[in-house]
C-alpha positions, -999 to 999 in steps of 0.1 A, spaced: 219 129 291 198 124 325 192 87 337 166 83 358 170 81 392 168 53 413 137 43 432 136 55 470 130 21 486 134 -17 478 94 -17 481 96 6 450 121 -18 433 100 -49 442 69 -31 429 84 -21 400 102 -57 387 67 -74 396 48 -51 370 77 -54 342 55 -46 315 33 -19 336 23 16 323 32 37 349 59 64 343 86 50 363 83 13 352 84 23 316 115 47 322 132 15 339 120 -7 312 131 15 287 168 19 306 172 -18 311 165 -26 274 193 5 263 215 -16 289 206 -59 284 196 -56 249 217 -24 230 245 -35 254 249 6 260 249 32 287 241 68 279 272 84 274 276 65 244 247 54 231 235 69 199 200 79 190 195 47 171 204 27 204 179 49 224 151 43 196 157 5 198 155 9 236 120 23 232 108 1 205 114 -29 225 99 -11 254 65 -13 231 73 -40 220 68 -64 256 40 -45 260 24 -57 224 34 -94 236 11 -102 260 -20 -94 239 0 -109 211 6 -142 228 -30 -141 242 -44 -134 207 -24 -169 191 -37 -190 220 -73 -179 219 -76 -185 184 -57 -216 183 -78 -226 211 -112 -220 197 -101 -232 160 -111 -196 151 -120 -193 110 -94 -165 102 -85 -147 71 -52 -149 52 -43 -117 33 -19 -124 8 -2 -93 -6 31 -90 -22 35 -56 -9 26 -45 27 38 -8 31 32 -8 70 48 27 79 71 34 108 53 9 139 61 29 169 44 55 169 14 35 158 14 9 186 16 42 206 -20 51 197 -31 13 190 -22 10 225 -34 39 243 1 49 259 13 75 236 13 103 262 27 86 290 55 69 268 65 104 255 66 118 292 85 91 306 110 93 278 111 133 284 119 132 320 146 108 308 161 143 291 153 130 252 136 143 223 104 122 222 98 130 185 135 126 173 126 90 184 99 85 164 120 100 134 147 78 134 127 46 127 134 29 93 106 26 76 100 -6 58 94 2 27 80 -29 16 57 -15 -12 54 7 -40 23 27 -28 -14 23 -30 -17 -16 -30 8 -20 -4 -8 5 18 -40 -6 20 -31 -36 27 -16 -21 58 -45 -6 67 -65 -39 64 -45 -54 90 -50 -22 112 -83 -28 108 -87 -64 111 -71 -60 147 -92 -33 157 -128 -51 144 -108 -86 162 -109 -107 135 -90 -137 134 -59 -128 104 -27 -137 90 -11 -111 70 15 -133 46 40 -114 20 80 -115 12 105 -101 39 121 -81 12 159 -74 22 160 -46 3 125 -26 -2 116 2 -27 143 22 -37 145 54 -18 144 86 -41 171 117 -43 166 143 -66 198 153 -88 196 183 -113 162 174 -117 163 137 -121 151 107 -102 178 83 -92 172 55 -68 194 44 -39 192 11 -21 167 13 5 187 -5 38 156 -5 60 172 -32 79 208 -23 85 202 -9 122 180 -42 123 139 -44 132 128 -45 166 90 -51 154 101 -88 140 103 -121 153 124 -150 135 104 -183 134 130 -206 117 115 -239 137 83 -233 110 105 -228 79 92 -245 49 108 -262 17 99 -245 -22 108 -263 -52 119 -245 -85 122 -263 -120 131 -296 -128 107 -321 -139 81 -343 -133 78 -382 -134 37 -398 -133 36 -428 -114 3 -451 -102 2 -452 -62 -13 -483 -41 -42 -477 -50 -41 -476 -85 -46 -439 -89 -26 -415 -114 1 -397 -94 25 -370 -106 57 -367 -86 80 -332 -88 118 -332 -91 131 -303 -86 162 -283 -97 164 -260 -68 150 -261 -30 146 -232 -14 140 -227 22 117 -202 35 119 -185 68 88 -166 86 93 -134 104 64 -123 127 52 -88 134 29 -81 159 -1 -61 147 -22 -46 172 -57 -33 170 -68 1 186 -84 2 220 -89 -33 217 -64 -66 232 -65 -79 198 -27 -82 186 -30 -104 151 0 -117 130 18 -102 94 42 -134 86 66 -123 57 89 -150 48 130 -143 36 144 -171 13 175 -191 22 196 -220 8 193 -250 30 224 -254 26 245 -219 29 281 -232 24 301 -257 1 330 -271 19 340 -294 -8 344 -261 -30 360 -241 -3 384 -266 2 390 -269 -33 400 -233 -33 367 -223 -51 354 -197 -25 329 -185 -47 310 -216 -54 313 -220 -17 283 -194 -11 270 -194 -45 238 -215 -37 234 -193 -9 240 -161 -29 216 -175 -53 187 -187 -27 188 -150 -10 180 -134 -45 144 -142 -44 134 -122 -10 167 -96 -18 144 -68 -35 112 -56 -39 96 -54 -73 129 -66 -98 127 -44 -128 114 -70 -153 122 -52 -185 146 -80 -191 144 -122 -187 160 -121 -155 135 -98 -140 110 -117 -152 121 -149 -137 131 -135 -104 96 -121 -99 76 -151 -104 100 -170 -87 91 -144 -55 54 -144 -61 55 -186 -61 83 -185 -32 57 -166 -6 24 -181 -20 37 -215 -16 56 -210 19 20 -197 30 -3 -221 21 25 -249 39 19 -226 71 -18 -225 67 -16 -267 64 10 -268 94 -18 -251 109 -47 -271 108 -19 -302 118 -10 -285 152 -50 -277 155 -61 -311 149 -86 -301 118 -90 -327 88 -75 -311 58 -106 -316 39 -117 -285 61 -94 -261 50 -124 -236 37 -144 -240 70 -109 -223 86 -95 -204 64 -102 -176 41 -77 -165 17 -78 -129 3 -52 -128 -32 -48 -92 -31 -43 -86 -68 -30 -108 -91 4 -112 -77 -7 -145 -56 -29 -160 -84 -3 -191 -81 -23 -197 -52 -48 -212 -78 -24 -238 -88 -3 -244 -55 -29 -254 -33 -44 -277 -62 -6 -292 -62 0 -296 -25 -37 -312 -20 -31 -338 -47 5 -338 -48 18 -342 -13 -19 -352 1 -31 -375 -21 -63 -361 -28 -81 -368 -60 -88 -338 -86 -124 -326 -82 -120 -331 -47 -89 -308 -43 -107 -285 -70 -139 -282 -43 -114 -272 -15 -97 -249 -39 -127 -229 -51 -142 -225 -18 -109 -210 1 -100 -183 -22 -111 -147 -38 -98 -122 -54 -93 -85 -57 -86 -69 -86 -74 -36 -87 -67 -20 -120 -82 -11 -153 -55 -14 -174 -52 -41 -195 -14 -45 -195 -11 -46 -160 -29 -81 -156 0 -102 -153 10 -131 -179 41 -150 -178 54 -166 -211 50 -204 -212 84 -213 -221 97 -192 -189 68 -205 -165 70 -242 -177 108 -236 -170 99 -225 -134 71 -239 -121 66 -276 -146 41 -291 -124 19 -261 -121 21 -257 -157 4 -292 -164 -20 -283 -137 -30 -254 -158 -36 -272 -184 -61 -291 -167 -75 -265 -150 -80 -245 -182 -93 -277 -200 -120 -283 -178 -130 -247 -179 -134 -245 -216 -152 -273 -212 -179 -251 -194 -177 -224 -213 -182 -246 -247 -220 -259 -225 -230 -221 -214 -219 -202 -247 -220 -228 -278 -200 -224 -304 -184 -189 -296 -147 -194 -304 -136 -158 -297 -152 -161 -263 -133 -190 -258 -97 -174 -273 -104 -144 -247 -114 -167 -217 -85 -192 -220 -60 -191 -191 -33 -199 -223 -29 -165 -248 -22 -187 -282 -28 -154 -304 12 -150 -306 39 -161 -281 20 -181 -252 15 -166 -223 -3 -180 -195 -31 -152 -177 -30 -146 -143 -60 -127 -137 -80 -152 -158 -66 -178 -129 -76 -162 -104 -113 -151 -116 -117 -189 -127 -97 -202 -89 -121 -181 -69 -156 -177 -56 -157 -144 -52 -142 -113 -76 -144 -75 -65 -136 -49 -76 -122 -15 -47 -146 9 -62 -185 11 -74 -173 24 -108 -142 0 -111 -164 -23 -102 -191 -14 -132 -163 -11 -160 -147 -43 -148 -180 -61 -157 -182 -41 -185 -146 -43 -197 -113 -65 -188 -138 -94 -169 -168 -89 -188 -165 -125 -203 -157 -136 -166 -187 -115 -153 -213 -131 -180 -200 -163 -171 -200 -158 -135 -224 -132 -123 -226 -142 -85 -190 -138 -83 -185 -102 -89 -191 -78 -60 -178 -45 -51 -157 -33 -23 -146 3 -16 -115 7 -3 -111 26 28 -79 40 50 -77 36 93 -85 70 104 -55 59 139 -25 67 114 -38 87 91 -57 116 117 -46 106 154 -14 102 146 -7 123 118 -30 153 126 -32 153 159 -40 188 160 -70 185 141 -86 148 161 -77 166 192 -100 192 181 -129 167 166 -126 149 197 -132 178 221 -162 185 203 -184 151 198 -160 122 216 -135 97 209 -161 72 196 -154 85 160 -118 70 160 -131 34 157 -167 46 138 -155 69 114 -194 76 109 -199 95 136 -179 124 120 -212 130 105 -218 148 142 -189 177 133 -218 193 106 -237 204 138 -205 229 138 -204 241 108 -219 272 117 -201 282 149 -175 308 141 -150 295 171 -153 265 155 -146 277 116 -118 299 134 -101 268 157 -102 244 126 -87 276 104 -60 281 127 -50 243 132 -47 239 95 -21 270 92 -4 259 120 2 225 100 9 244 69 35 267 89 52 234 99 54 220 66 69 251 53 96 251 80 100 211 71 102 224 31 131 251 35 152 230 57 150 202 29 149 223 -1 164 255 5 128 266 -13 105 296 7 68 289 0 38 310 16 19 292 43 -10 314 29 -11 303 -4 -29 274 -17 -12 244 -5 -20 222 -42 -6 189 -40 -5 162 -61 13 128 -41 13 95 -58 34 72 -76 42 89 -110 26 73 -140 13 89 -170 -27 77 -165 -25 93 -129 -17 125 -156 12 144 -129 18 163 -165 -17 180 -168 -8 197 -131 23 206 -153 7 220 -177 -15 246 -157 13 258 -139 30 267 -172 -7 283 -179 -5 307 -151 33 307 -156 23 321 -192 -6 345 -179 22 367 -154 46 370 -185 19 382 -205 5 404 -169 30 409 -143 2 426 -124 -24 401 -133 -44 391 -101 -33 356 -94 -44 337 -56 -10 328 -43 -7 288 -48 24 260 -36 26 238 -62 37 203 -41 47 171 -59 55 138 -44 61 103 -60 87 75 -75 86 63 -111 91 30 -116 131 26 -121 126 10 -161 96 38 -167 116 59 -185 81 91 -198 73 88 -155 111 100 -150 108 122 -176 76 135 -163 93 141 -125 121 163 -148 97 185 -161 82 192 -130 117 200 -116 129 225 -144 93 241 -146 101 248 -104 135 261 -115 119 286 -138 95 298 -122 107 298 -84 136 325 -96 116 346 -116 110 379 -108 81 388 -123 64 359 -104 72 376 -74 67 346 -52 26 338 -59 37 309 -76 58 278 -58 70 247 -75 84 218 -52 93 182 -58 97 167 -23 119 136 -29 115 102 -13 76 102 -12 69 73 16 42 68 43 64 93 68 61 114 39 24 109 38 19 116 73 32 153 71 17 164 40 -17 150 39 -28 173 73 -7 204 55 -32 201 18 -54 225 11 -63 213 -30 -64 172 -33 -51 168 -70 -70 130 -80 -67 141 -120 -68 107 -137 -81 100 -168 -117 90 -165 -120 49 -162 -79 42 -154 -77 43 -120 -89 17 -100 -100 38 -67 -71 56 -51 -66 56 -12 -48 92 -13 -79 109 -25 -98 96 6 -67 105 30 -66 141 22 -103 145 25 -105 130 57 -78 154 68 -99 189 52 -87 192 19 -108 200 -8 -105 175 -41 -96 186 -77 -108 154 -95 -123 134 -124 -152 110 -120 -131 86 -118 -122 55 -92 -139 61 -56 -138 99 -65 -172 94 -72 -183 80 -43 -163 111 -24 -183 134 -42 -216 114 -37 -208 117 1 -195 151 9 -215 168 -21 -210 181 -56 -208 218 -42 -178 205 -23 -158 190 -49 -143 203 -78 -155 186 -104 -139 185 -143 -131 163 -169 -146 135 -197 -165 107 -181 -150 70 -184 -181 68 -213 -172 100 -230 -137 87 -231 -140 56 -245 -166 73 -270 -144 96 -280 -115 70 -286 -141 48 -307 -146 81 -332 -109 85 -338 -94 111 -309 -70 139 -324 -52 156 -297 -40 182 -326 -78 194 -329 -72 207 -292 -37 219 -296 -46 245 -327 -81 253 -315 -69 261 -279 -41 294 -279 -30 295 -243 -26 255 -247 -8 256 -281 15 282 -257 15 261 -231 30 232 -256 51 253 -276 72 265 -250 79 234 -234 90 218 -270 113 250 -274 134 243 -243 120 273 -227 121 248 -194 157 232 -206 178 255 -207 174 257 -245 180 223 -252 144 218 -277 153 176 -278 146 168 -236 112 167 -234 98 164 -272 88 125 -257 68 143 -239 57 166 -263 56 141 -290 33 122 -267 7 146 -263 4 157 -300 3 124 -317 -11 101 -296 -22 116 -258 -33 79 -247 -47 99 -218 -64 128 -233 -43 157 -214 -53 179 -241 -90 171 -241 -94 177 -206 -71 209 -207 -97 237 -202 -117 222 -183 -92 215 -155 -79 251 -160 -112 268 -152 -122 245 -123 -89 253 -112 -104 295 -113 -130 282 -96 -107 270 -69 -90 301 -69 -119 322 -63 -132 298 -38 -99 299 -16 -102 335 -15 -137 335 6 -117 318 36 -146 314 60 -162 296 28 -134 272 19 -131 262 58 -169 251 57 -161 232 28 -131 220 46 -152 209 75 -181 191 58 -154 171 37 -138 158 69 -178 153 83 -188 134 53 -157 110 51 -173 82 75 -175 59 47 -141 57 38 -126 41 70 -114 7 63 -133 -2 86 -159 -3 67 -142 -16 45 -131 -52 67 -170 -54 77 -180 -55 40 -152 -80 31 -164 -99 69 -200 -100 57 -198 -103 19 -172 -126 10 -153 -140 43 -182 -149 64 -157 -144 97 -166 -136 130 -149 -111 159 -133 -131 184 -126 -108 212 -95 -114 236 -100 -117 271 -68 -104 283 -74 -96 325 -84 -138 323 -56 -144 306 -34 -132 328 -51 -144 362 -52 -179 351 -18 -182 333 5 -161 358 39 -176 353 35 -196 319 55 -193 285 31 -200 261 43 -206 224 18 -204 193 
């Protein structure tokens, strides 16, 4: 490897150690050579790639510090209202390349680090990502903070630190098996340690009531355990902006980490066991709660960062000098599903508890601080914890709950008299079998404002699992599409393509997705058509390349590109893309000459490790590939391919390569989707249901640019009411009975007729999610897809008004509805140039 060469003259050197954190090309190649040297402790002949990608990160990273240390003052300064984003998952994404862009040094970073003689993008591979998330949730909460930065609101992102995040994926003879995800074993540049601000959590115990001073009821906790909570800091920066705001994820530790008495009593186990036992709670993302354990261990995590952020919120206002009884007035708290519905309960504990307010005072503060998002339909995945294990737990906030739930039936009892069922549904206590207290039901009672991430989740959550709350709070529902931040998901991912977009209508469009609107004026120029053609084989040709070297699989960079990435569940109906492939599969058997457009079949996605159909579902896929990739009379027009360890790197190379956006949910299951929007904005066409914000795709870039199939959420849930039979569709439908029948004969298995009959069994006697009623009509739209792809210059004007007509779905948007519907925040730009004038020479610590 090449160093770079030393500076000509002591001016230079002067120059250069006065502008430490400069741009130009030499002061970031010395930057980046000192931090290989003072900080990796290496020189180039034997550092390692890692060591020369930590170099660089920390090269970013004192570049992000100023603005980030501006950004803390200002608002601490100006006691700015900010928002507090509580998520249990934030699936951030590799940050380097990101900050790149954010930052507006991409190009001259890569060309310093060239002349240095390395491989720019080998860099940006190496980073870990942290994969903090399962997929969806967590990712949108990453691109909230992007986009709180880049609007400059005033935000705290707060979640768990997890030690270990989601598993990563590997892909033996077929199967799914999950290895430990070590995203911090090289360690993480992007994080600072804050242990001066740690905070205490209590776990289980019991309470004692006592009368204070003044004669008031008091309830005082004793707890079993004390935890200690550490905050970690990662910088978030806005794009084009000096904005650098704050994600604080907090890592459990025992306040005490070793027993001498029981390592000098020759018990060296006990001697870390409190520590051992402290860790667990920020050890792993997501515990598999199909046993006690699990259970325990997640609510223990989902109290351990609720509670360690609303004591950093209060440590706050202290070091700001604002009265407690203004907590609404600064902050803003977003519980991002129901995950942080302890919230609720926590803050009511710490304002009465350890604050000494009275009840309906505490209750005021409460109600005026917090909403809620909700962000599924399905009834079994609002969370509810058994009393016995949450009264075990949490004892105080169990009593609390009470209360809370007392009152509110109370209110119910004066708006709807005499309605007992209404009360039975409303109760935050299930009492219809084992107890179980309701999360959801928290939250929608804790909050002042509910939405929903879609216009149609929106409508069949009034209509459906909060209808109750919606009748009995009707100012509190609102909705708010999700969106996704157009900086990772086109400049960085598909530079190519927002090179191209840029060339032709500005830059503007990068931070107002809207004005993509201006790319229709170019629909009709053939260059145009052609250039945006061309860039999307290109991206194609690379995902090919990036397919055989991890597969050992050829595909056709002609062919459709048909993909279908997203966490594997059954609603989300992975098996329905299964099913037409076997379709076609079964038409070439029956016609090896048949006329068939040329498709590659891509799949992407975890199952849940204890979701035994979703693994089974990722099998099928596999041994459908492993038929038809080697048969002959297939002759190549048909691809199957399972790309393992579907993550956010992941994302980034296959959303630019997709040609067909699979979004085939059952109508009125999925909440909204983010994926759906990504693909579009990067020119693929969408496959869908009207279901989640595919509707509002379709409403934007047009019905004759979508492919529409499938029941309605109404003709679904009609069609369940009348008794559904899935066996009426099997024997009235030939090429699906086929279809069925040579799955369940181990066709696909090797012969063995037992492997996927759950499957089989599934879909015949039950189909919760009516595969078999949507069946032919997803296998003619997908013939209208086939015909459509085959008129090229067509498809690419399709292409092009879907990427147009996508201005909607920047989050963005998104932040300014949240901003102006539910936060009431302003922007509080950073003045970074005064900054730095009037504080030359000063460590400043927020």
């Amino acid at each position: 490897m090449q160093t770079a060469p030393n500076p000509n003259s002591t001016q230079e050197i002067v120059r250069i150690e006065d502008d430490r954190t400069g741009l130009g090309i030499e002061t970031l190649k010395r930057a980046f050579l000192d931090n290989l040297f003072y900080i990796q402790g290496k020189f180039p002949a034997i550092a390692t790639l890692n060591d020369y990608y930590m170099a660089l990160a920390y090269t970013v990273r004192d570049r992000l510090f100023k603005r980030w240390i501006t950004t803390a003052e200002t608002y601490g300064n100006q006691k700015a209202r900010t928002v507090c984003y509580l998520s249990a998952e934030f699936l951030m994404g590799p940050h380097l390349g990101n900050n790149l862009i954010n930052l507006g040094i991409y190009e001259q970073v890569k060309q310093a680090i060239e002349e240095l003689g390395l491989n720019f993008e080998e860099l940006l591979e190496q980073e870990e990502e942290p994969g903090l998330g399962n997929g969806g949730l967590g990712r949108l909460a990453a691109c909230y903070l992007d986009s709180l930065a880049t609007l400059e609101i005033p935000a705290l992102g707060y979640g768990i630190r997890y030690e270990f995040g989601i598993f990563n994926q590997r892909i033996q003879d077929g199967w799914q098996v999950e290895i430990t995800d070590k995203w911090l074993r090289y360690g993480n540049p992007w994080e600072v340690s804050r242990p001066e601000w740690a905070v205490e959590v209590k776990f289980g115990g019991h309470t004692e009531s006592f009368t204070d001073e003044h004669g008031a009821y008091r309830v005082r906790w004793i707890p079993h355990k004390v935890v200690n909570g550490i905050p970690y800091d990662t910088p978030i920066s806005g794009y084009s902006v000096n904005t650098c705001n704050t994600l604080r994820l907090w890592s459990a530790e025992a306040p005490e980490t070793f027993d001498f008495d029981a390592f000098n009593a020759g018990d060296y186990s006990r001697a870390v066991q409190q520590k051992m036992a402290s860790e667990t709670i920020s050890k792993v993302l997501y515990p598999n709660d199909n046993l006690t354990q699990g259970k325990i261990l997640r609510l223990e995590q989902q109290f351990f960062f609720v509670s360690c952020s609303l004591q950093d919120m209060i440590r706050i206002l202290e070091r700001q000098g604002i009265p407690l009884e203004q907590f609404p007035e600064k902050f803003s708290i977003q519980l991002n599903d129901t995950h942080p519905s302890i919230t609720v309960v926590e803050l009511m504990r710490l304002l009465m508890d350890e604050h000494g307010m009275e009840w309906n005072k505490a209750w005021g503060i409460t109600t005026r601080s917090l909403a809620y998002t909700n962000h599924t339909l399905l009834p079994e995945a609002l969370e509810r914890w058994p009393i016995s294990l949450f009264g075990q737990l949490l004892p105080r906030h169990l009593e609390i709950i009470f209360e809370i739930n007392r009152r509110f039936l109370d209110d119910v009892r004066l708006k709807f008299p005499d309605d007992w069922e209404r009360l039975g549904r409303m109760s935050l206590i299930d009492e219809s079998g084992e107890r179980y207290v309701r999360m959801a039901n928290l939250a929608c009672v804790g909050s002042f404002a509910i939405n929903g991430v879609a216009a149609l989740h929106t409508e069949l959550l009034k209509e459906g699992v909060l209808r109750d709350f919606y009748e009995m709070y009707p100012e509190k529902f609102n909705n708010k599409t999700n969106g996704v931040t157009p900086r990772r998901f086109m400049v960085l991912s598909n530079f190519r393509l927002a090179n191209l977009i840029s060339r032709k209508i500005g830059n503007n469009w990068v931070k107002h997705l809207e004005e993509l609107h201006k790319l229709e004026d170019f629909v009709d120029d053939p260059d145009f058509r052609r250039e945006f053609r061309e860039i999307k084989q290109a991206i194609k040709q690379d995902l090919a390349v990036y397919i055989k070297r991890t597969t050992n699989i050829d595909v056709n960079p002609n062919s459709i590109f048909d993909i279908q990435s997203k966490r594997i569940h059954e609603y989300k109906r992975q098996h329905l893309n299964a099913l037409h492939i076997v379709t076609l599969y079964n038409r070439i058997k029956a016609n090896p000459d048949i006329d068939i457009t040329p498709r590659t079949f891509l799949f992407g996605g975890k199952a849940a490790p204890g979701y035994y159909m979703a693994k089974l579902i990722i099998k099928l896929i596999n041994s459908i590939g492993d038929v038809v990739n080697r048969d002959p009379d297939v002759r190549g027009r048909l691809k199957v391919v399972f790309l393992e360890n579907y993550n956010v790197k992941f994302a980034q190379r296959v959303y630019p390569a997709a040609d067909l956006s699979e979004q085939i949910s059952t109508a009125g299951k999925e909440a909204s989707g983010t994926g759906n929007m990504k693909f579009a904005l990067n020119g693929a066409l969408t496959i869908g249901t009207l279901d989640g914000a595919n509707v509002e795709i379709r409403e934007e870039v047009g019905a004759e640019n979508f492919f529409l199939f499938g029941l309605t959420a109404d003709e679904v849930y009609a069609k369940k009411v009348a008794g559904y039979n899935p066996m009426d569709y099997y024997y009235s439908n030939p090429e699906l009975k086929l279809v069925i029948d040579r799955i369940a004969s181990g066709f696909f298995s090797h012969g063995d007729a037992n492997l996927f009959k759950p499957i089989v069994d599934n879909l015949l006697y039950g189909d919760p999610y009516m595969l078999l009623a949507d069946y032919q009509a997803y296998v003619d739209c997908q013939e209208q897809v086939s015909q459509a792809y085959q008129d090229q210059d067509r498809w690419t004007r399709m292409s092009i008004l879907n990427v147009a007509r996508m201005g909607k779905f920047s989050s963005d948007r998104s932040i300014r509805d949240y901003c102006e519907g539910i936060w009431h925040v302003q922007s509080v730009p950073i003045k970074l140039e005064e900054y730095v004038q009037e504080n030359a020479g000063r460590m400043i610590v927020s």
